[in-house]
N, CA and C of each residue as an Amber inpcrd file, in Angstrom:
protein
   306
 120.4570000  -2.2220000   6.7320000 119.3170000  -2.4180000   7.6110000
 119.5640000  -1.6710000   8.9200000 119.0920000  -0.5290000   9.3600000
 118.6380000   0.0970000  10.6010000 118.0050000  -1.0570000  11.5720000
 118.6840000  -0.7380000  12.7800000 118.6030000  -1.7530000  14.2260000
 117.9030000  -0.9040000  15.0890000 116.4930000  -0.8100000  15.1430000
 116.1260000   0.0760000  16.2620000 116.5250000   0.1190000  17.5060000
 116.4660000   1.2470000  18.4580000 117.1540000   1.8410000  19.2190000
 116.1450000   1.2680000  20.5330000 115.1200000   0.8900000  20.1650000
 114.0110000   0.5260000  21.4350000 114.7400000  -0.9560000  22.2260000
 113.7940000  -1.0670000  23.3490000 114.1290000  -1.7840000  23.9280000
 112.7330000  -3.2800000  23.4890000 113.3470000  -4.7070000  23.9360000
 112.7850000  -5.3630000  23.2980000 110.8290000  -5.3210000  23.5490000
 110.8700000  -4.7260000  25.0490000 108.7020000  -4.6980000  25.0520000
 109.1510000  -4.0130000  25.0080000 109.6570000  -2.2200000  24.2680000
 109.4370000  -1.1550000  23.1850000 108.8310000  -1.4130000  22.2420000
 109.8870000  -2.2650000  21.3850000 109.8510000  -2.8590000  19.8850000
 108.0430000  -3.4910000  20.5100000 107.4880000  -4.2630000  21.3950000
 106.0180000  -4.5830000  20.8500000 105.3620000  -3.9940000  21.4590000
 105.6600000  -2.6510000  21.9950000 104.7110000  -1.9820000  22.2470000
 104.6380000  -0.4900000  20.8270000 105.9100000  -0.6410000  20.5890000
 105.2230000   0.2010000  19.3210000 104.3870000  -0.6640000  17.9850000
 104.9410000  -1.3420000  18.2300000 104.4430000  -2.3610000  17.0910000
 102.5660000  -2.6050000  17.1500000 102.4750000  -2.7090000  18.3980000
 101.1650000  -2.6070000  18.8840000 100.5540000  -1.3350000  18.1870000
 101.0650000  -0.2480000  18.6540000 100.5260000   1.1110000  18.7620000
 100.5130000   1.3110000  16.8900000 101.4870000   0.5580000  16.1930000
 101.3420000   0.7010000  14.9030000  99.6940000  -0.1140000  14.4860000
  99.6510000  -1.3330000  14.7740000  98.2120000  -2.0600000  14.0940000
  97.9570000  -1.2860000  15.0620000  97.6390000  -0.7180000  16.0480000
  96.1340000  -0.5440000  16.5420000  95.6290000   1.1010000  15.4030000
  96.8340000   1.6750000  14.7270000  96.7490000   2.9690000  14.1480000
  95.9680000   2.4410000  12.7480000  96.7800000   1.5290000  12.5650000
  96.0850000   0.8870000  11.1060000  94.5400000   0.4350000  11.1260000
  94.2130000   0.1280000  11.9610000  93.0090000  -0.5860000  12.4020000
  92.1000000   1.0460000  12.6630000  92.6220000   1.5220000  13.6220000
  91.7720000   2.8920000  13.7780000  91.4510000   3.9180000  12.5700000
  93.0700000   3.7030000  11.9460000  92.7980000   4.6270000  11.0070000
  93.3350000   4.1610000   9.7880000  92.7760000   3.9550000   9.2340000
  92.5860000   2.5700000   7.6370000  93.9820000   3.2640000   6.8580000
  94.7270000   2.8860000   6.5870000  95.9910000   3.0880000   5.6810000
  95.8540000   2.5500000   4.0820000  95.2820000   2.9460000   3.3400000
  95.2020000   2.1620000   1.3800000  97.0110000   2.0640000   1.6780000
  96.8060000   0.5510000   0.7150000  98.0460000  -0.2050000   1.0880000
  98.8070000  -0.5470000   2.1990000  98.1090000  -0.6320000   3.6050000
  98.6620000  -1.1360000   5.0240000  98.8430000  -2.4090000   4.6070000
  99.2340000  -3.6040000   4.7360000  98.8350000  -4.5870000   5.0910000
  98.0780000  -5.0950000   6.3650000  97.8900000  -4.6370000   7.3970000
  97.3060000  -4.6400000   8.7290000  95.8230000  -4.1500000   8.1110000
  95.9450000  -2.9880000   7.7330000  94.2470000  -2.4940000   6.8310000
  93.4810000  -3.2180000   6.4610000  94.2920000  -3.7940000   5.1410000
  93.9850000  -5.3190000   4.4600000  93.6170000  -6.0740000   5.1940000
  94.1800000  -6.7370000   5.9220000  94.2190000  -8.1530000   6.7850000
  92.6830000  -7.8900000   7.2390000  92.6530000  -6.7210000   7.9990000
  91.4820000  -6.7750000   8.9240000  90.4390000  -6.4030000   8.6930000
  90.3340000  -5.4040000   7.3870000  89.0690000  -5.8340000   6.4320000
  88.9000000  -6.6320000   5.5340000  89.4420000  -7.5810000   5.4150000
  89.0240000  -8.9630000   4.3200000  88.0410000  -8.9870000   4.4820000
  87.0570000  -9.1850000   3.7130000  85.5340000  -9.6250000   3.8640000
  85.5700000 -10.8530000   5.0020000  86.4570000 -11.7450000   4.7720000
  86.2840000 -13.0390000   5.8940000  86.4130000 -12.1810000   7.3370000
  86.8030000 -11.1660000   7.4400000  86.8420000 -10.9540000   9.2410000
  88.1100000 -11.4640000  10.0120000  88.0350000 -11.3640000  10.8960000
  88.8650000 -12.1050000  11.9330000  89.1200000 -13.5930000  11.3370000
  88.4250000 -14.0310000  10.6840000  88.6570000 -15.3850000  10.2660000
  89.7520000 -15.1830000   9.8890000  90.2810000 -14.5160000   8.8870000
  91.3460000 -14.2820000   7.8090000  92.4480000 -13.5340000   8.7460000
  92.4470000 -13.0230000   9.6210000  93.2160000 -13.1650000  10.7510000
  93.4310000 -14.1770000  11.1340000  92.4580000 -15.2960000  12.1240000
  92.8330000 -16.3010000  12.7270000  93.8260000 -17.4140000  11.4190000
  93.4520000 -16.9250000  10.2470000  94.4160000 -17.9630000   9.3800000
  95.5040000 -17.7760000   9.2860000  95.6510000 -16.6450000   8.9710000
  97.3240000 -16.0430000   9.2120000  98.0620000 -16.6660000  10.3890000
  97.4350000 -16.4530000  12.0550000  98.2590000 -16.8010000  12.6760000
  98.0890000 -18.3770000  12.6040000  97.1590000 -19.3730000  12.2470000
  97.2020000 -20.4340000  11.9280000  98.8130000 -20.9140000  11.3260000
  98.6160000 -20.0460000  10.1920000  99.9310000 -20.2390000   8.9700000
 101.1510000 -20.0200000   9.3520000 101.0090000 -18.9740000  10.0630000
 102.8740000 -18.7030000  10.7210000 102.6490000 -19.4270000  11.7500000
 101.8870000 -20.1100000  12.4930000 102.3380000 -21.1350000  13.3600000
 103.0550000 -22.6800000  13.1220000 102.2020000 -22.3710000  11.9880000
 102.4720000 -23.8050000  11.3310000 104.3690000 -23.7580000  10.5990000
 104.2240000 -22.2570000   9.5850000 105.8500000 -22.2600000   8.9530000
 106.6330000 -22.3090000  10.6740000 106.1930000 -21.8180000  11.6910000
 106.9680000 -21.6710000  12.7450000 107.8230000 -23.0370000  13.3360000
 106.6320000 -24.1920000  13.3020000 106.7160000 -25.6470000  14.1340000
 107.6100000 -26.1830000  12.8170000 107.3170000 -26.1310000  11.7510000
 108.1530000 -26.8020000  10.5570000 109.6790000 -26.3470000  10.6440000
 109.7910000 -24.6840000  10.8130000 111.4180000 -24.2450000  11.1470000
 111.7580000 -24.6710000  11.9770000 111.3180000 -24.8310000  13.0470000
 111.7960000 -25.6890000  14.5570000 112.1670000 -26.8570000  14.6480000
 111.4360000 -27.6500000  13.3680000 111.5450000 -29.0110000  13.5160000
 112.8040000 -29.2390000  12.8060000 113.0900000 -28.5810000  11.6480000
 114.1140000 -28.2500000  10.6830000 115.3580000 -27.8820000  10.9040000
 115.4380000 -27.7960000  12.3530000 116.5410000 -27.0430000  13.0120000
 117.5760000 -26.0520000  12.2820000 116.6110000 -24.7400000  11.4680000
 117.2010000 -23.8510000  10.6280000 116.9870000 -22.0510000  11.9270000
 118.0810000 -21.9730000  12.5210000 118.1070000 -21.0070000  13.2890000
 117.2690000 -19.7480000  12.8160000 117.8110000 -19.1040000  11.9980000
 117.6890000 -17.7480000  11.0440000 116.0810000 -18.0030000  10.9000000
 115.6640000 -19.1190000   9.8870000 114.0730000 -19.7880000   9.5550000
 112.9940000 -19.3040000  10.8030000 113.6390000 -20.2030000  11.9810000
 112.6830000 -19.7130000  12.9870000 113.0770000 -18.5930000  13.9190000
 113.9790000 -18.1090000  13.7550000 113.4140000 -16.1610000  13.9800000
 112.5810000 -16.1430000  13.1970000 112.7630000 -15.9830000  11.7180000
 111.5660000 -14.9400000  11.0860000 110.8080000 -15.5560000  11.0240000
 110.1390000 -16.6950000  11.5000000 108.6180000 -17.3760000  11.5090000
 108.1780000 -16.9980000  12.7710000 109.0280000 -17.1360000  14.2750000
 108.5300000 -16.5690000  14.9830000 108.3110000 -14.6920000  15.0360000
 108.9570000 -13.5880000  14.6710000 108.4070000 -12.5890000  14.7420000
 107.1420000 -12.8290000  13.4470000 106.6520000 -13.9080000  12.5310000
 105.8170000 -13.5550000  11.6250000 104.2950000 -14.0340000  12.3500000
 104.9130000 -15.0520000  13.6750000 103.5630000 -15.0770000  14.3380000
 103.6630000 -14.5310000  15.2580000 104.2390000 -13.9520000  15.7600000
 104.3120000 -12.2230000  16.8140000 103.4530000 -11.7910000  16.3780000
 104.2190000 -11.2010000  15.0060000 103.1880000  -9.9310000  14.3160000
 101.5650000 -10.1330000  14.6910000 101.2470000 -11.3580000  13.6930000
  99.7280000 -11.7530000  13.3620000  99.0700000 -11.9440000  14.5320000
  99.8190000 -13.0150000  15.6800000  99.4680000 -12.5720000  17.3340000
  98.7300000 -11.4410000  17.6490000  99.4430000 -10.8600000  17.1990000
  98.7650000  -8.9770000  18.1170000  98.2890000  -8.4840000  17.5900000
  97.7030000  -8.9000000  16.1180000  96.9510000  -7.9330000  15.1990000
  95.7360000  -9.0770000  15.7070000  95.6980000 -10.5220000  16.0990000
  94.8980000 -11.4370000  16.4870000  93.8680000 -10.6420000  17.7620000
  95.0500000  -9.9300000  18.6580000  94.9490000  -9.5210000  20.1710000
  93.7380000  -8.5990000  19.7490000  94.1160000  -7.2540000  19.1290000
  93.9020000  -6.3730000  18.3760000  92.3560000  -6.4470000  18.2140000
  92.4280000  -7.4170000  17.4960000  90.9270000  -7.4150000  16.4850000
  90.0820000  -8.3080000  17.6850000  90.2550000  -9.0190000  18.5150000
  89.4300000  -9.3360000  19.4790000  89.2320000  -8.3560000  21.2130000
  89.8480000  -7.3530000  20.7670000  89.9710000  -5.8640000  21.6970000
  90.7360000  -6.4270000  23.4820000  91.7110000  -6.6070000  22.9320000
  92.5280000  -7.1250000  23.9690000  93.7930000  -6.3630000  23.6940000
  94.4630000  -5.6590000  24.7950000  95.1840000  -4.5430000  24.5950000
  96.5960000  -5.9150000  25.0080000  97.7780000  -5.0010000  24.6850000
  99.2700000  -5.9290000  24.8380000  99.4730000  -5.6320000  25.9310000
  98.9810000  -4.6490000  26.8500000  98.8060000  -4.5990000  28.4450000
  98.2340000  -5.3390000  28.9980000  97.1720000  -5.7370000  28.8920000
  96.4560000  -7.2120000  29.3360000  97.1110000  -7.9800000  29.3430000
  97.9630000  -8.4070000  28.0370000  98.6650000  -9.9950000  28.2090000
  99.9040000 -10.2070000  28.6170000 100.9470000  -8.3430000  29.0920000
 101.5250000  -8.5210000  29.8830000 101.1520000  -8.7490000  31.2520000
 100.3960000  -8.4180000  31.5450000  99.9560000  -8.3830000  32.8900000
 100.2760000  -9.7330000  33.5230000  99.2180000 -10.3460000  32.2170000
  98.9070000 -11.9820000  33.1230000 100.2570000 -12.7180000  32.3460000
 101.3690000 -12.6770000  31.7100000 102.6530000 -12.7360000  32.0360000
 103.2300000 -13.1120000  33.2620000 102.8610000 -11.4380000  33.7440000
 103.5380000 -11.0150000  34.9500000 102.4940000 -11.7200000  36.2390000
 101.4430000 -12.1210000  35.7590000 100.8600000 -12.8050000  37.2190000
 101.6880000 -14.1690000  37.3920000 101.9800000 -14.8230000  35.7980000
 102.2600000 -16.1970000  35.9510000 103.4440000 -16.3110000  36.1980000
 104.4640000 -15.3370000  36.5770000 106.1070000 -15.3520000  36.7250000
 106.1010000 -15.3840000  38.0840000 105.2290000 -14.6310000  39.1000000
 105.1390000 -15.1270000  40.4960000 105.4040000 -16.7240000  40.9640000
């Protein structure tokens, strides 16, 4: 397994720049493609991050370390493809981050 070389808002700002490519420009076999043309819409988005929120609170509760990493980057992911599809850039929600750290 390759450890990218980015820094950690690298890693989601490319990650960003990846769904927003998928979304702009339709990939056969993306999963991001998929997701966001399901006939359901954004719905079928909002379920996803529903779902990894939910495997997320269950790993947490479970106190399985490893579990909730990969539940939390699995509602990262769906997060920003969430952001994404309601046209809210990952600059925006650093921003107001950065308002609320004042």
């Amino acid at each position: 397994m390759q450890v990218s070389k980015l820094s950690d808002t690298e890693v989601l700002d490319e990650l960003f720049r990846v769904i927003d490519d998928r979304i702009v420009n339709p990939k056969p076999g993306s999963y991001v493609t998929g997701l966001v043309n399901d006939p359901k819409g954004v719905d079928k988005v909002l379920e996803k991050v529903g779902e990894e929120a939910t495997e997320f609170i269950i790993a947490v509760k479970n106190g399985v370390p490893a579990r909730t990493i990969e539940e939390a980057a699995d509602l990262q992911f769906h997060l920003l493809i969430a952001l994404r599809v309601s046209g809210i850039d990952l600059s925006d929600l650093m921003k107001e981050l950065c308002r609320r750290r004042r």
